[in-house]
C-alpha positions in Angstrom: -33.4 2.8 -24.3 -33.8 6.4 -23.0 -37.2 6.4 -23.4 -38.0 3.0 -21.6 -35.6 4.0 -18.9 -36.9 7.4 -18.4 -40.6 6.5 -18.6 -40.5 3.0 -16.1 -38.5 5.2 -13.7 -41.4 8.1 -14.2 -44.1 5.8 -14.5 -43.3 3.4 -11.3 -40.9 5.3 -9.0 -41.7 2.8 -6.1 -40.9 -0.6 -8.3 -38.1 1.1 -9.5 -36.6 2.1 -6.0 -38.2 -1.2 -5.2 -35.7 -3.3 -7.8 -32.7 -1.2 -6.7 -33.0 -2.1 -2.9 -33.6 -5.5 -3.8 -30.2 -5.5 -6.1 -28.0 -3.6 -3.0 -29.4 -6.1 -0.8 -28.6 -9.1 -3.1 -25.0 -7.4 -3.5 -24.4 -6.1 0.4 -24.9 -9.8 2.0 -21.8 -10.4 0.2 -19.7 -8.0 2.0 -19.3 -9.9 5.4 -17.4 -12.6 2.9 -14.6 -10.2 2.7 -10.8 -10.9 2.5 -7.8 -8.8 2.8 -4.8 -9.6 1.1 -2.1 -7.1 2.0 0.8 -9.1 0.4 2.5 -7.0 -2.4 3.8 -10.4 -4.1 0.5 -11.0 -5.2 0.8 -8.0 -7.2 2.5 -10.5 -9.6 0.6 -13.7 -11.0 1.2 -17.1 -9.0 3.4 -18.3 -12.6 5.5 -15.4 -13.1 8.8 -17.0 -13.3 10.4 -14.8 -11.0 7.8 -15.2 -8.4 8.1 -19.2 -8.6 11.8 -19.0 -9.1 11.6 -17.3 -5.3 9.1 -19.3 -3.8 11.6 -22.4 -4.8 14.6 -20.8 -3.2 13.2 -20.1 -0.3 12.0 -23.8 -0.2 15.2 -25.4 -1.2 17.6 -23.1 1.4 15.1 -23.1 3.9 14.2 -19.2 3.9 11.7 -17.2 5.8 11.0 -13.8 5.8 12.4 -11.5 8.4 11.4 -9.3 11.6 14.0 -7.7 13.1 14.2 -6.2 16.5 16.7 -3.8 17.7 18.1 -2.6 20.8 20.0 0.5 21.1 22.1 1.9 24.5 24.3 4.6 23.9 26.2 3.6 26.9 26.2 0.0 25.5 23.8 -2.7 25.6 26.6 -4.9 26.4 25.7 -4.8 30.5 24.2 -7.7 32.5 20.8 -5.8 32.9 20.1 -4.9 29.3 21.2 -8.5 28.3 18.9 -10.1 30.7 16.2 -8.0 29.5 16.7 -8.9 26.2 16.7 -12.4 27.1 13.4 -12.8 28.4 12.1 -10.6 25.3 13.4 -13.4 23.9 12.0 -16.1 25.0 8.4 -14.4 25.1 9.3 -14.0 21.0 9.8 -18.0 20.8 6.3 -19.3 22.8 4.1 -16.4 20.0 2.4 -18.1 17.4 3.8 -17.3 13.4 7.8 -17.6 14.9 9.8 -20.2 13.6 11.5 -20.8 16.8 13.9 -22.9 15.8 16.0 -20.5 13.3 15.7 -17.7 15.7 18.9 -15.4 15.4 19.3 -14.0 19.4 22.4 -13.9 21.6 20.2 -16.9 23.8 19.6 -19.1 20.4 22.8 -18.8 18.1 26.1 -21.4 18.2 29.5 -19.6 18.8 32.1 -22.1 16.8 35.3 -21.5 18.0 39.4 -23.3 18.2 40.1 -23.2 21.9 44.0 -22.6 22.6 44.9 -26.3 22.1 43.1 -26.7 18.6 39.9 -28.0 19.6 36.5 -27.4 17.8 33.9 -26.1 20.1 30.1 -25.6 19.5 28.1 -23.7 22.1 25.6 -21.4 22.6 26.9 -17.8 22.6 24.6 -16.7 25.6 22.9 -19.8 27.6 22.5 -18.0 30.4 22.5 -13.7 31.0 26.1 -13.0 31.9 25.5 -11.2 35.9 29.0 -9.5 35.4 30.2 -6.7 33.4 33.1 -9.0 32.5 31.0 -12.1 31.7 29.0 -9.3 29.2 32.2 -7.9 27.7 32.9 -11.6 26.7 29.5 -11.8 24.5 30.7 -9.0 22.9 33.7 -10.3 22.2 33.0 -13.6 21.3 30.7 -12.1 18.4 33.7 -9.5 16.8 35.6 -12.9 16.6 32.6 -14.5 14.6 32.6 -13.5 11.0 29.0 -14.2 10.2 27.8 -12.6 13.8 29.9 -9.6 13.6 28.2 -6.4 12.4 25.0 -8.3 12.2 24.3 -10.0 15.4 25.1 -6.5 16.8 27.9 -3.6 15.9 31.9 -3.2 16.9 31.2 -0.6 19.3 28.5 -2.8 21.5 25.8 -0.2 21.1 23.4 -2.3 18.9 22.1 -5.3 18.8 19.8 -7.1 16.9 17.4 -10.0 16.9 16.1 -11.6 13.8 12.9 -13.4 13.8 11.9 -15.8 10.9 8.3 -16.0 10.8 5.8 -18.4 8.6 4.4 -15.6 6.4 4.1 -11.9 5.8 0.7 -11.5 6.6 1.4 -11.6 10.3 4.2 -9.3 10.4 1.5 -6.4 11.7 0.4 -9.1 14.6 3.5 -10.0 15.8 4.9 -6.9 16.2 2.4 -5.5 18.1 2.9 -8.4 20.4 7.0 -8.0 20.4 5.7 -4.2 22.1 3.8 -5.4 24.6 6.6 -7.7 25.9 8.9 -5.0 25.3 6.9 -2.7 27.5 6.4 -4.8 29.9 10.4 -5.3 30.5 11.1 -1.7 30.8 14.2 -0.6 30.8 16.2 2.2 29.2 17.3 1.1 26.1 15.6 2.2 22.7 14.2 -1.1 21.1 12.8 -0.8 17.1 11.3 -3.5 15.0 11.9 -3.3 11.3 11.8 -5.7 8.4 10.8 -5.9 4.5 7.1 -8.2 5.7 6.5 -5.9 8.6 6.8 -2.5 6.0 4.8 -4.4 3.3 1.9 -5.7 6.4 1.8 -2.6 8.1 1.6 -0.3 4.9 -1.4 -2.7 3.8 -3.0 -2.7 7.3 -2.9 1.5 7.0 -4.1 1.8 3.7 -7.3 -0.4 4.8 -7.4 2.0 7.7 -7.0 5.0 5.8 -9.3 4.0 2.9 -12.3 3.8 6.0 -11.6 7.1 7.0 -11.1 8.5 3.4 -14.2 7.3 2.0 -16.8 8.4 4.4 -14.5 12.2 4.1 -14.9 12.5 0.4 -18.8 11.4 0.5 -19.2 14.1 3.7 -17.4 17.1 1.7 -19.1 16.1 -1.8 -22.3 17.0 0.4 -21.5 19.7 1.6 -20.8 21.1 -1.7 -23.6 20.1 -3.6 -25.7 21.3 -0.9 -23.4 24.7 -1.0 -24.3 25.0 -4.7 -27.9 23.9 -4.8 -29.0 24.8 -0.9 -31.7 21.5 -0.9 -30.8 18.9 1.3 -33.9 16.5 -0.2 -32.6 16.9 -3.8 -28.5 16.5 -3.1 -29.6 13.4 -1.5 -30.0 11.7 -4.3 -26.2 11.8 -5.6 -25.0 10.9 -2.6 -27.3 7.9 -2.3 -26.1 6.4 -6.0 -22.2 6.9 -4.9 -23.8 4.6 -2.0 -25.4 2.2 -4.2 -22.9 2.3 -6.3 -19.5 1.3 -3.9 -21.9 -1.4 -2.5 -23.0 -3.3 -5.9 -19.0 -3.0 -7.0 -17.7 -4.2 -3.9 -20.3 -7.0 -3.3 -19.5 -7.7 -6.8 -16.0 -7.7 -6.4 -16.3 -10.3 -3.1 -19.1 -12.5 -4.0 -17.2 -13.3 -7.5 -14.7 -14.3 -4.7 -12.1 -12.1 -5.3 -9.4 -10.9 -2.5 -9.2 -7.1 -1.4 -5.9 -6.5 -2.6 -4.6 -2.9 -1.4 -5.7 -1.6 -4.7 -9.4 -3.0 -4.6 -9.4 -0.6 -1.4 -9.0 2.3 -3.4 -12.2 1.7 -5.6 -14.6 3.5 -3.2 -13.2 6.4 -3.3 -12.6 6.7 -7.1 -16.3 5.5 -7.3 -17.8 8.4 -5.3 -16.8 11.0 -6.8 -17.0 9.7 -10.4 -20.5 8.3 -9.4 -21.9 11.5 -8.5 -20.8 13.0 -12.0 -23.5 12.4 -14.0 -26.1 13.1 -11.0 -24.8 17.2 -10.9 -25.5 17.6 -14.5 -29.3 16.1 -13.9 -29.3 18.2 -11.2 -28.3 21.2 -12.9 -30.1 21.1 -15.9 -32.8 20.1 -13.5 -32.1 23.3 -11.5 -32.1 25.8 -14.6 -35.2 24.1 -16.1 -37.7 23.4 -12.9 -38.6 27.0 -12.0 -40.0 27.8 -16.3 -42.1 25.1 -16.4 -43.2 24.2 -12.5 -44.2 20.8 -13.8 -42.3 17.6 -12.8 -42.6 15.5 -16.0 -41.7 17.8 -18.4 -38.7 19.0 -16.2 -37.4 15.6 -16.4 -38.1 14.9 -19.7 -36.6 17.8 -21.5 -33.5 17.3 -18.7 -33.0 13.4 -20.4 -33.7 14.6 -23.4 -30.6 16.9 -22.9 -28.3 15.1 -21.0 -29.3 11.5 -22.4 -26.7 11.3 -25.2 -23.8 13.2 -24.0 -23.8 10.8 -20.4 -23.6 8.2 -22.3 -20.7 9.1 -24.2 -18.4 10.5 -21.1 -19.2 7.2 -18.9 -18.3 4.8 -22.1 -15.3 6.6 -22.3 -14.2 6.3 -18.8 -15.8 2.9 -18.6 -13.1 2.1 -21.5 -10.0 3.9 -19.6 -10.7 2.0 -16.6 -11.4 -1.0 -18.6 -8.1 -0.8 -20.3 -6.5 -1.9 -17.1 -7.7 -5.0 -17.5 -4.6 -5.5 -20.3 -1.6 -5.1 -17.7 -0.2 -8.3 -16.3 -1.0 -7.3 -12.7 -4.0 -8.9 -11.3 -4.7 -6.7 -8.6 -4.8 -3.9 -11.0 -7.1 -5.9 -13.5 -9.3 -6.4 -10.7 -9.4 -2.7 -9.5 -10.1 -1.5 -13.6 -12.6 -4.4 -14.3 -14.4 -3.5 -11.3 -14.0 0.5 -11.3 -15.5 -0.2 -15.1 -18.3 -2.0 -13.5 -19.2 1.1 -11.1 -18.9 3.7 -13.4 -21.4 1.9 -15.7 -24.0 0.8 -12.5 -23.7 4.6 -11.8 -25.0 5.4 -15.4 -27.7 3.7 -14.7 -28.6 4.3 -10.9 -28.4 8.1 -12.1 -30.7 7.7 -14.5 -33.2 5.3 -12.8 -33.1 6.6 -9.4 -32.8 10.2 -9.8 -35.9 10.0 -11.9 -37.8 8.0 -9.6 -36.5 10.1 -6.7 -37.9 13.1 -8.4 -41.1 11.8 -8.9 -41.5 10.9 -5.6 -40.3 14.0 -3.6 -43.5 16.4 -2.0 -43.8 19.4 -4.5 -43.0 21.3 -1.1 -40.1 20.2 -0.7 -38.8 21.5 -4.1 -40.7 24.6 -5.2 -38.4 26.9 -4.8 -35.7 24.8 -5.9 -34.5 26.7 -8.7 -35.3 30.2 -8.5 -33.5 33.0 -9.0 -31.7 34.7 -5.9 -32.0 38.5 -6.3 -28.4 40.3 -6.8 -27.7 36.4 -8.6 -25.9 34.8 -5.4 -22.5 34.6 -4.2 -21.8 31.9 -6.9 -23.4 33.4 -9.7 -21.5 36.6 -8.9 -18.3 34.6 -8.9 -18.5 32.7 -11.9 -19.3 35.7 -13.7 -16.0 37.2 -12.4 -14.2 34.2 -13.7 -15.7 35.0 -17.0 -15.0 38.6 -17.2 -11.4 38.2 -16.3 -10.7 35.4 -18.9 -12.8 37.2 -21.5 -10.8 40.5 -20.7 -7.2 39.2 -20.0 -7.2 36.4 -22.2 -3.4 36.3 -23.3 -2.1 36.6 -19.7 -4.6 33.6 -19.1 -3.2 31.7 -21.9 0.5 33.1 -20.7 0.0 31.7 -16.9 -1.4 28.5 -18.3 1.5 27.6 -20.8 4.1 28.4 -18.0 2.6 26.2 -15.0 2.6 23.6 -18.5 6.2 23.8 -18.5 6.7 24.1 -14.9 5.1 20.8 -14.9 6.8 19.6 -18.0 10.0 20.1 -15.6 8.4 18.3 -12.4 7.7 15.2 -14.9 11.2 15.0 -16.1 12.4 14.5 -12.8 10.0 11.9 -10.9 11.9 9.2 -9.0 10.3 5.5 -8.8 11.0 4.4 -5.2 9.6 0.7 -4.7 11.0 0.6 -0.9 8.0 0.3 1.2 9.7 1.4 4.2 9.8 4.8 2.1 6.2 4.6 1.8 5.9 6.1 5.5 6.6 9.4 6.4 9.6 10.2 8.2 8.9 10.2 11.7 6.7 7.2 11.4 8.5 4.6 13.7 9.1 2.1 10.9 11.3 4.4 9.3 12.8 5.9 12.4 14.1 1.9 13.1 14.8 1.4 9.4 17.3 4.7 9.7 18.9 3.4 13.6 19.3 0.2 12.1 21.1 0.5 9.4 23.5 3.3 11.0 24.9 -0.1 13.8 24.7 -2.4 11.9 25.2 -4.0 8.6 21.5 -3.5 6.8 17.7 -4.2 7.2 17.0 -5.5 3.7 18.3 -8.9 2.3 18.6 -9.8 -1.0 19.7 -13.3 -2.2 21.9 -14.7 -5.4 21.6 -18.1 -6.1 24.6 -19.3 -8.4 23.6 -22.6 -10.6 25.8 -24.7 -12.8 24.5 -25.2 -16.7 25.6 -27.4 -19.6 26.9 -30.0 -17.1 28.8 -27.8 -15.5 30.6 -28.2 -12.2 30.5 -25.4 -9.5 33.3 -27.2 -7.2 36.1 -26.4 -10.1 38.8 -24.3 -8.7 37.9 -21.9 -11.6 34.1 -21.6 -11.3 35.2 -21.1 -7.6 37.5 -18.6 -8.1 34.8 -16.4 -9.9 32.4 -17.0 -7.1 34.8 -15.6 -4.6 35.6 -12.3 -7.1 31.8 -12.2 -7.5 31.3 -11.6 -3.5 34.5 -9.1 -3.8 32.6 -7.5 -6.5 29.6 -6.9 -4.9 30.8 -6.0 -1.4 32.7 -3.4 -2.7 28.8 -1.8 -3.6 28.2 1.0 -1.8 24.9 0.2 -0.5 25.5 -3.2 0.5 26.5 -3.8 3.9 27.5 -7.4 4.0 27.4 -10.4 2.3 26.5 -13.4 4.4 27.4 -17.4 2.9 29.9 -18.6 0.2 29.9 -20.5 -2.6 26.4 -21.6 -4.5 24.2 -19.2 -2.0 24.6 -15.3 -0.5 22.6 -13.3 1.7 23.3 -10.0 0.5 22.5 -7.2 3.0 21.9 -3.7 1.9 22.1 -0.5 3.6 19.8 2.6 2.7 20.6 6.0 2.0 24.5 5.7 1.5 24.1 8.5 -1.3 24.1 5.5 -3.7 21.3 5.3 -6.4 23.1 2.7 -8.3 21.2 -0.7 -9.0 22.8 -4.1 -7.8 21.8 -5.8 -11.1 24.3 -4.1 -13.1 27.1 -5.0 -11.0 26.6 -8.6 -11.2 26.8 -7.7 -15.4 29.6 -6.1 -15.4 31.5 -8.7 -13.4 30.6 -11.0 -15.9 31.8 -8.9 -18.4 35.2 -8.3 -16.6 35.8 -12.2 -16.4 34.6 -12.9 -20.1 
């Protein structure tokens, strides 16, 4: 196989340059055919019970997932102005495409049931029109401390916050719609703080800046790996070669990866730039070997042969064995990990060959000119040369303190591992001034939490859930888990609860637990 390889590429550089542009061609047109999927629940296969158990609890109790705008005032945003304001936000929210309108949760949109004086049942719209007195404002407020289900989520005791809660038809246009909810909000004015959190809009926007990111990480790393190899080997014409099989390489996996028609999960965004540097691999040590060899022999063909005759063998072994470790990815029961180790697999192994085919055929092609002094030795040995042979010297000479530095940043690390923290919150995923987590932080401080959690109770063995008893345990349940200290409220009774949690209370115990040990009290 080397030999045929070798040779073809030697023989007939242009057909072999020739096959290769035909083959990122083929694999390029499929890259317009792209599509993102940024949804982290597809991180799970469509029949993993728990994902199907949730997508038919959200269809039986009519769920949707949640934006969630809020509007601070320190001096209240109880007051005619800031009401109106809101109001119009509002009804801009209801007329944008993704919001189900109709189980919109705003001060303009929600029913106020309430027993007048003489015992009378009344239904009615807690704000039909903007209150245009301080009084008429006061009463809003009011009316929602009196409200059990509106208080401390609706807005909080002291009338600083309030809160509007958008149900919208799926995650993936969380990012959209919240850019639009600015622009209306900027086009009010006015001097209340307004911040938009929610679970979809974390998970959407985190997905939408990892694309982002990835396209300005990937052109970075192949720009720096230039700059080095040109550092190292000071010919622009021969480090152009590695950089053109990273190229290669990202296009035929990710044309690959589309045209098989597969979804760009966030992870598949990550595989160009764990291709281009591992591409490139196997390219330096041609290159080197190339390097130390070209200037004793001045001839072309025996350069390269004695070069694959060297490196042949041992390439072959380090790219099956990282072919493998990406491989082995395949086994976890994540698809959008499968597909990034499959495919990763796939590039490391198309880099194999592209190294070998092109580079030869490069070689052979490039004006003697271009690399005759490629090669030769600098006088005094070079800046690197010199600094290598430092490196040497010292861990020749102080070879115990070497080995003593090494074992203790081993154990330092040894320490570091012991203590790493799993945090699935993607609001987390953004650093701390990022404005996600700044309204993540302000919302949860007024009011009662931004995440929501549900418990579905069902009855088994012909069980009935309307018994006084199974009723009673129901009701302790709710007492149970309200007295959690991250949750902030628990919304519904009986067969169905909205739980809502608020972060950072200095709390780092789990909610499934609690429901055990319940059970465990009543057994």
């Amino acid at each position: 196989m080397k030999r045929t390889l070798v040779d073809f590429s030697m023989n007939h550089p242009r057909i072999a340059i020739a096959l290769i542009l035909a083959a990122t061609v083929l694999f390029g047109a499929q890259l317009p055919k792209i599509h993102i999927d940024t949804d982290p629940e597809n991180m799970l296969p469509a029949d993993e019970e728990v994902r199907v158990f949730n997508s038919e609890v959200k269809e039986v109790f009519g769920l949707h997932d949640m934006l969630v705008v809020g509007i601070v005032r320190e001096a209240g945003v109880f007051h005619p102005e800031t009401l109106a304001r809101v109001a119009r936000i509002t009804d801009k929210v209801r007329e944008m495409d993704g919001v189900i309108a109709d189980d919109l949760l705003a001060p303009t949109d929600v029913d106020d049931i309430y027993t007048t004086a003489d015992g009378i049942l009344r239904v009615e719209t807690l704000m039909g029109e903007p209150p245009e007195t301080q009084e008429g404002a006061d009463r809003v407020l009011a009316q929602i401390g009196k409200n059990p289900v509106l208080r401390g989520k609706l807005a909080s005791d002291d009338g600083k916050a309030m809160a509007i809660f958008i149900p919208i038809e799926s995650k993936d246009v969380a990012h959209t719609l919240a850019l639009q909810i600015e622009k209306a909000i900027e086009e009010e004015g006015g001097d209340e703080e307004y911040h938009i959190a929610g679970m979809p809009l974390a998970q959407d926007t985190f997905g939408a800046e990892m694309f982002r990111q990835m396209a300005y990480s990937a052109p970075a790393a192949f720009l720096v790996i230039l700059l080095l190899l040109f550092f190292f080997f000071r010919n622009l014409a021969v480090v152009l070669a590695p950089m053109i099989v990273a190229v290669v390489t990202v296009v035929w996996t990710m044309g690959l990866l589309i045209g098989l028609g597969y979804t760009v999960h966030i992870m598949s965004s990550m595989i160009p730039i764990f291709l281009i540097p591992i591409a490139v691999l196997n390219s330096i040590h041609i290159l080197s070997e190339f390097h130390e060899r070209y200037q004793k022999h001045h001839d072309m063909r025996r350069t390269i042969q004695g070069t694959m005759d060297e490196l042949f063998v041992p390439m072959i072994f380090t790219s099956l064995t990282t072919v493998v470790g990406f491989a082995s990815l395949i086994l976890t029961p994540i698809p959008p990990v499968q597909v990034f180790g499959g495919f990763v697999a796939f590039g490391i192994a198309a880099a194999w060959l592209l190294s070998i085919v092109f580079n030869v055929a490069f070689a052979v092609l490039l004006p003697r000119k271009a690399i005759e002094k490629f090669g030769a030795t600098v006088e005094g040995g070079g800046l690197m040369r010199r600094a290598m042979h430092l490196v040497r010297d010292i861990s020749l000479r102080y070879n115990k303190p070497v080995v003593a530095v090494g074992a203790l940043i081993f154990l330092v690390s040894a320490v570091g591992l012991s203590r790493i923290e799993v945090n699935d919150n993607p609001v987390k995923w953004f650093k701390s001034g990022h404005p996600l987590r700044v309204a993540d932080e302000v919302m949860n401080r007024h009011l009662a939490g931004t995440y929501l959690a549900y418990l579905s109770v069902q009855a088994t063995d012909g069980g009935d859930l309307n018994d006084p008893e199974a009723m009673r345990y129901i009701e302790g349940l709710q007492k149970h888990l309200g007295a959690h200290p991250n949750v902030g409220d628990i919304r519904g009774r009986g067969l169905f609860m909205g739980i809502e949690f608020v972060a950072d209370r200095g709390s780092k115990e789990p909610l499934a637990p609690a429901l055990k040990t319940h059970a465990r009290l009543k057994a």
